[in-house]
N, C-alpha and C positions, 0 to 999 in steps of 0.2 A: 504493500500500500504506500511505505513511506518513498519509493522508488518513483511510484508510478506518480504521485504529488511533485514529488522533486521536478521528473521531467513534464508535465507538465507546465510546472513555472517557468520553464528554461522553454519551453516551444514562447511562452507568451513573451517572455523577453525577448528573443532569437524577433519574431514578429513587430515585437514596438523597434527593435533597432534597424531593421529591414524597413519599416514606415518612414523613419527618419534619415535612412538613406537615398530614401524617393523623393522627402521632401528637401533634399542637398541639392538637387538636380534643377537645374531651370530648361526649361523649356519654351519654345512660341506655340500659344495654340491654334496658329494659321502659317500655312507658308509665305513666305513673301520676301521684301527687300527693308533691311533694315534702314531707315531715315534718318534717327538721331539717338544716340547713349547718352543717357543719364548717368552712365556708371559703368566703371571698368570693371574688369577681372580681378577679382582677387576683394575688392571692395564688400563688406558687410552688405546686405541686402534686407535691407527691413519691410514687413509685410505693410502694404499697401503704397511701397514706394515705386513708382517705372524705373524700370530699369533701361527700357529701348522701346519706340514707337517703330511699328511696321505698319508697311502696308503691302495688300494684297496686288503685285502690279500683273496679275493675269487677268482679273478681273473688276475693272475699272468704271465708275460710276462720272456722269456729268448731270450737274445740275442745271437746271435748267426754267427761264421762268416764263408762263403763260398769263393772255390777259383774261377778261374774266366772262369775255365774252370766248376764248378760243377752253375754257376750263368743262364747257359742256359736249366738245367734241373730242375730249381726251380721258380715257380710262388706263386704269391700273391692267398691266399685261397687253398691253397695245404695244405690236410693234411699229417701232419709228426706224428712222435712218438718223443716222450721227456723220455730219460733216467735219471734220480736221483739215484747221489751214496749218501748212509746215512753208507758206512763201515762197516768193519768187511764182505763184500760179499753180502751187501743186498742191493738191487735196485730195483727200481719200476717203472714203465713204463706207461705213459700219453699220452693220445692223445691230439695232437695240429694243431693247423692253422698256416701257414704263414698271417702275417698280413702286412709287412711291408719290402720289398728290398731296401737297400740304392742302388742311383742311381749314388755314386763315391764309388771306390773303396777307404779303407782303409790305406792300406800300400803299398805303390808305390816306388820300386827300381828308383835310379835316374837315371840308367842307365841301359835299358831293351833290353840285347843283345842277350840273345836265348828263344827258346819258354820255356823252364825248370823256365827262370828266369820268365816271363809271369804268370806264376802257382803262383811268391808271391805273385798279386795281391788280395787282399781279400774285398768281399762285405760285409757289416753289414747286419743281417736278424731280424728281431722280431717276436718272436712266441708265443700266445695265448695259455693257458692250464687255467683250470679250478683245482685250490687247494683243496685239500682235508683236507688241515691242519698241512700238512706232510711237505709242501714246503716251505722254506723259504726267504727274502728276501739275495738277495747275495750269494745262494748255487750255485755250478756246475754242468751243464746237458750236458748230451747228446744229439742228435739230429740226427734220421735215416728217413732220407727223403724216401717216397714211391715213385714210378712210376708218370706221369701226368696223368695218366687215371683213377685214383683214385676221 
């Protein structure tokens, strides 16, 4: 009995020290291209500090804004086209998803006295494209919405 106690305790120990060597370890829990360190190798790591912002560059979003009259011909899961200017006349052209309609508009006159002025309202969009390598984070696109039948 006294054997079989002993080990026991020793599995549960053997286990908390095994836990604690998992939590030694850092990890990202997305693949992607590291942006900026907060903090070198070897430096203490205390919980709730960043240590490195990534970002996903396979999979790249642009936002995008619409007026409030163009917010009733665009849904979530709509594919669009994403235009990329790289200058000098060359551009290239992405297919993309809507993923994302903000549900207030952006910039609101304080005082909205004809339908004309109605049209500043602007909705925030986020759109889904898939990188080819080309796209970077912070460049300028275009965005030519299709039909809803699409």
């Amino acid at each position: 009995n006294s054997i079989t106690e002993q080990s026991s305790a020793l599995e549960i120990q053997v286990a908390q020290i095994e836990d604690q060597l998992k939590k030694c370890s850092i990890s990202s829990p997305i693949n992607g291209t590291i942006l900026t360190k907060y903090a070198e190798a070897g430096e203490l790591a205390n919980t709730g500090k960043p240590l490195f912002k990534v970002a996903d560059i396979e999979n790249m979003y642009l936002r995008a804004y619409i007026t409030s009259v163009q917010l009733s011909q665009v849904k979530v899961g709509q594919k669009v086209t994403v235009i990329s200017d790289y200058g000098d006349g060359k551009r290239k052209e992405y297919p993309g998803i809507v993923t994302w309609i903000s549900s207030q508009s952006e910039f609101t006159p304080k005082t909205i006295l004809t339908k004309d002025e109605r049209a500043n309202l602007v909705y925030a969009v986020k759109i889904a494209i898939k990188n080819d390598g080309y796209v970077k984070i912070g460049m300028y696109g275009e965005v030519k919405f299709t039909s809803n039948n699409d």
